[in-house]
C-alpha positions, 0 to 999 in steps of 0.5 A: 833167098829170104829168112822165110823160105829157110825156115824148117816147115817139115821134119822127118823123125829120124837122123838117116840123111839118105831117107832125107834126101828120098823124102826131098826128091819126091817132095819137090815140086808136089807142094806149091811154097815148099822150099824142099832143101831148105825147109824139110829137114831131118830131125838133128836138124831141129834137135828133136830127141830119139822115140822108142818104138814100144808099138806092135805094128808098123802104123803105130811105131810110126806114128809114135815117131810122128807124133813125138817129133811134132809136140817136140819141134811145132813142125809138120812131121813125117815118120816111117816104119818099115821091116820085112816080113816073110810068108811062112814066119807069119810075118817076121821078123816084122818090126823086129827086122833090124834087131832080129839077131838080138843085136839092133842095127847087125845087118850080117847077123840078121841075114845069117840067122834068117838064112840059117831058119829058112835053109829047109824051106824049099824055092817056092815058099820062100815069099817076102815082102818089104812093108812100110807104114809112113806117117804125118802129124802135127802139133794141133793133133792132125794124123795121117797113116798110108802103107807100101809094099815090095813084094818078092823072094827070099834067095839062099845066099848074099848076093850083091854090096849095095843097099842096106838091111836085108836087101842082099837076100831079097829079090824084088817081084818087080825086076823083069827082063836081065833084072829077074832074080837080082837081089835089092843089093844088085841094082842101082840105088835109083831103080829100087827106089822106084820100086820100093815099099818105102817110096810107096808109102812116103809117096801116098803120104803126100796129099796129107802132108799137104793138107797138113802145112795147109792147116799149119798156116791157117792156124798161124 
């Protein structure tokens, strides 16, 4: 393998090596010259610094996250958002999903106070769905927002260990057959992210990251 084909071409905005390794998977071979294990890489990688999210929406915290590491790096970057939003909260905890019990990252916390604000709504208002907005930018100003949803069903107690965030109390829409009614905790890893907002999202980004390395080349 040559020097060329190791060097970084994509950054993702963020440190989470599992996201990285979802972004590879559905990169490879959608990109004809896109070495995907050796030139997308995350943004330790690169050394790109941390973004704050000072933005409203889920299009605009990404979009700050992609545009950042860009100016930073040179590299085409790709970034997400993404947070569960809840029909009778009008939408929350939205973008302050991961730090809706005061305390950013506390997935039991977060769990335990939603479950405690919606213990009196009855089964049939108790729709949700995940919400993702994925983004790319590069250094020269090219920008690119697409969305992916997973709707589905808030449960009323914990159930399952797997995934991460709120998915132990939510219920995908899409699980048929022995799967209806199963937490996102309680089926494998490969089947939500089949189903998920964020590959949703992260795939419908694809065409604009390729058009985003195309002109990163001409204008080299």
């Amino acid at each position: 393998m040559n020097a060329a084909s190791q060097t970084p071409r994509v950054v993702l905005a963020s440190h989470n090596a599992g996201k990285l390794v979802e972004l590879r998977e559905l990169l490879r071979g959608q990109i004809e010259g896109l070495d995907v294990d050796t030139q997308v890489v995350d943004a330790g990688t690169v050394g790109a610094e941390d973004v704050v999210e000072t933005g409203v929406t889920f299009a605009e915290n990404s979009l700050l996250k992609a545009r950042s590491v860009a100016r930073q790096t040179g590299l085409v970057a790709i970034a997400d958002d993404s947070g569960l939003c809840v029909d009778v909260m009008q939408g929350a905890p939205g973008i302050f999903s991961a730090r809706w019990s005061g305390r950013h990252g506390d997935d039991g916390a977060n769990i335990d106070l939603l479950l405690a604000q919606l213990s009196d709504i009855a089964d049939e208002h108790r729709g949700a769905h995940f919400h993702c907005a994925a983004s790319v930018a590069t250094q020269s100003g090219f920008e690119a927002v697409e969305h992916g949803e997973m709707p589905g069903q808030l449960l009323r107690a914990v159930a399952g260990d797997g995934g991460f965030g709120y998915d132990p109390i939510f219920a995908p829409a899409e699980l048929e057959g022995d799967e209806a009614g199963l937490s996102a905790a309680q089926i494998s890893a490969a089947r939500k992210n089949a189903i998920s907002h964020r590959a949703k999202a992260f795939t419908a980004i694809i065409p604009h990251v390729r058009a985003a390395l195309s002109k990163d080349l001409a204008q080299r």
